[in-house]
KELOFI-55701 format. One line per 5 residues: number of its first residue (from 1); their letters; for each residue x, y negated, z of C-alpha. Coordinates in Angstrom, 2 decimals, padded with zeros to 5 digits. Example, Ala and Ser with C-alpha at 12.3 -4.5 7.8 and 13.67 -1.06 7.14 Angstrom:
<atoms>
1> AS> 012.30/004.50/007.80; 013.67/001.06/007.14
</atoms>
This chain:
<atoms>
1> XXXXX> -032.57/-010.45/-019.93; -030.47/-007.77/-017.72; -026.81/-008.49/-017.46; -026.08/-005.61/-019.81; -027.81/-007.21/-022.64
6> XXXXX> -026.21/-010.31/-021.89; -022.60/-008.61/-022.34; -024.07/-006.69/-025.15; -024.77/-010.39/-026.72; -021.40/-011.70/-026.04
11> XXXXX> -019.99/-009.23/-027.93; -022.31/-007.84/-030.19; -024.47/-011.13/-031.07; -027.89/-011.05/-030.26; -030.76/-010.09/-032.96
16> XXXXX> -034.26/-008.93/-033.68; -033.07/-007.14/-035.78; -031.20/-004.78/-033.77; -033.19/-001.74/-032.57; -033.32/-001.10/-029.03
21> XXXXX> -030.73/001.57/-027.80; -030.32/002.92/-024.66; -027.97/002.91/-022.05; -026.09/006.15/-021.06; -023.47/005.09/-018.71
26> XXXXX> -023.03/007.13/-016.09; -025.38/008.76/-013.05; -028.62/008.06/-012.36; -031.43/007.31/-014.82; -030.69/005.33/-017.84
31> XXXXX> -031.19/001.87/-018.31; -032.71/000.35/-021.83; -031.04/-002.33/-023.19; -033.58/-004.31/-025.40; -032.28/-007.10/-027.72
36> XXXXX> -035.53/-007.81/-029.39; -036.23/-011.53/-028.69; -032.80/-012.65/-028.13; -031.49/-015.42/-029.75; -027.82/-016.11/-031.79
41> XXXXX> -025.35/-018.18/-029.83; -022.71/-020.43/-031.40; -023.23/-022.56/-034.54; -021.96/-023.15/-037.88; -023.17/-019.47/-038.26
46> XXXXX> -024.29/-018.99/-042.27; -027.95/-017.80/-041.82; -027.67/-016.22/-045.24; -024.92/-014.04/-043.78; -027.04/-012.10/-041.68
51> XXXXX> -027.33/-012.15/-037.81; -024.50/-013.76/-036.66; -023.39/-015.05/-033.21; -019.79/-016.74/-032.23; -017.86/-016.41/-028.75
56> XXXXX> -016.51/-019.96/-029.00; -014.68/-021.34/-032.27; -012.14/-017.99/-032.80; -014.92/-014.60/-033.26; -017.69/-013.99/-034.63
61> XXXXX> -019.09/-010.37/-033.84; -021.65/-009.58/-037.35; -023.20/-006.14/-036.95; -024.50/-006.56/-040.38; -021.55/-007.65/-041.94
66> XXXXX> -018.23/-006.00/-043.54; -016.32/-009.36/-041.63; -015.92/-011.80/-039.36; -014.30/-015.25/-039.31; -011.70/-013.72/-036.84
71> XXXXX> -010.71/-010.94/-038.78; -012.45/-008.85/-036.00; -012.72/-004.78/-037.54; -016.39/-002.84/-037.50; -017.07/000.06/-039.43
76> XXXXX> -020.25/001.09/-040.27; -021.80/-002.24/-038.29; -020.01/-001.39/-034.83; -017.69/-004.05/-033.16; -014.33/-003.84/-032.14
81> XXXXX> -014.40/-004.57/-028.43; -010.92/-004.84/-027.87; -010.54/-007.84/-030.47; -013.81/-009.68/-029.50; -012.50/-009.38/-025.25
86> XXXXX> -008.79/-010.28/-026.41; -010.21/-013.84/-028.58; -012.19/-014.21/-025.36; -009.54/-013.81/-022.77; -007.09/-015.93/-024.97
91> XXXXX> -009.74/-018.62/-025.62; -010.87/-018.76/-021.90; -007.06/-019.70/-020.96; -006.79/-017.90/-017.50; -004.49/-014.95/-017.45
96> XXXXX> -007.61/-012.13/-017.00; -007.00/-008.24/-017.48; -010.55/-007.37/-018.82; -009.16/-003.51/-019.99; -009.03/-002.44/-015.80
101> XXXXX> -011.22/-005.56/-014.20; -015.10/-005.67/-014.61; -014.55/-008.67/-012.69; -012.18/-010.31/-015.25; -014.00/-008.80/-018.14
106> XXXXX> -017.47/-011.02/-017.35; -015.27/-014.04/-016.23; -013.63/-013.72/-020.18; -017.28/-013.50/-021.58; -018.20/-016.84/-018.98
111> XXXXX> -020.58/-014.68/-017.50; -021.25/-014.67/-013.51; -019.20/-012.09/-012.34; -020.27/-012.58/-008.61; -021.03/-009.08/-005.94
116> XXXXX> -024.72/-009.99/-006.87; -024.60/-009.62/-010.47; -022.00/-006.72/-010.08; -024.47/-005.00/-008.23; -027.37/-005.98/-010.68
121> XXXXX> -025.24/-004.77/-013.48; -024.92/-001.30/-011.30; -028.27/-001.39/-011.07; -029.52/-001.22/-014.42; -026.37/001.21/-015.51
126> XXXXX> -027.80/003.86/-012.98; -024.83/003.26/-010.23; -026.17/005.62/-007.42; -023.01/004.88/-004.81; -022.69/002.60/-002.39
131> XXXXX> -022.68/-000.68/-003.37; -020.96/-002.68/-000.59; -017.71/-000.55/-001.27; -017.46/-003.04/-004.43; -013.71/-001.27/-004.87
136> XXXXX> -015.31/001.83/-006.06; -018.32/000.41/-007.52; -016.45/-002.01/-009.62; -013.82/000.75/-010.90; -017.31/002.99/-011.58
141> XXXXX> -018.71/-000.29/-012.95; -015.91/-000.78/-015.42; -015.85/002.84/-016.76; -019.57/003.06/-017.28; -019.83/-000.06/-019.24
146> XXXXX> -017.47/000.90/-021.61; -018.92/003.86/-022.27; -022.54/002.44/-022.63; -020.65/-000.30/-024.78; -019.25/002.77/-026.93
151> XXXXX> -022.44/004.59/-026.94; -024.29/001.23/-028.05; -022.19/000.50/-031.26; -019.21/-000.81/-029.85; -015.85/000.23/-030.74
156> XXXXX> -013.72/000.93/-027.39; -010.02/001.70/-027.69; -010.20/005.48/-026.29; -007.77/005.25/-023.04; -010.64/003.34/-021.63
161> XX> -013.14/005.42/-021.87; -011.09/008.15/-019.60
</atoms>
């Protein structure tokens, strides 16, 4: 599973049900984000609920579902992104700006958010710059995934996908 789908999962739960979409971030070719196969996280999830998945004790991100135990708004089975990163973020404890960091954004989700999976991430979101100015790529990095988050069923609050 590419990083992408990981963050995807994090925020989005993880379901064979989903189809697979594809990922329109930026330059370069496309990446395709597959879900099918993945597995829900978290537990105390209601399997009668639909596919479900929890980022800790506080969200739960249902594409399926009107709801969520945190209160977390979708419309028409797309996620709020700026709720599910805030529960994360205030759950994780550290003080981490995830709306202008890439590298703060995977730290909130507790995924590796070393140069090498940076530059993975790049990778499979078509980044065609250099990647050892990690500046620029992770400023290019942070844009592009909110858009492919946005074109992927995500709900991003607008000023960050400038």
């Amino acid at each position: 599973m590419g990083i992408f789908s990981r963050i995807k999962e994090k925020l989005f739960g993880g379901s064979a049900e989903q189809p697979e979409r594809t990922v329109t971030a930026g330059a370069g070719s496309p990446a395709s984000a597959d879900m099918a196969g993945t597995t829900t996280r978290g537990t105390g999830a209601n399997p009668s609920e639909g596919a479900n998945s929890k980022l800790g004790d506080e969200v739960t991100a249902t594409l399926s579902g009107a709801h969520s135990e945190s209160g977390v708004s979708k419309q028409a089975g797309s996620v709020d992104v700026a709720a599910v990163m805030d529960a994360a973020v205030k759950k994780n404890g550290q003080k981490l700006d995830w709306r202008r960091s890439i590298v703060d954004m995977m730290k909130a989700l507790d995924l590796d958010s070393s140069l090498s999976a940076r530059k993975e991430l790049a990778d499979e979101l078509g980044y065609t710059g250099d990647k050892n100015d990690s500046a620029t790529m992770n400023v290019w990095l942070h844009k592009a995934l909110m858009k492919a988050l946005a074109d992927n069923g995500g709900k991003v609050p607008a000023e960050l996908l400038d």
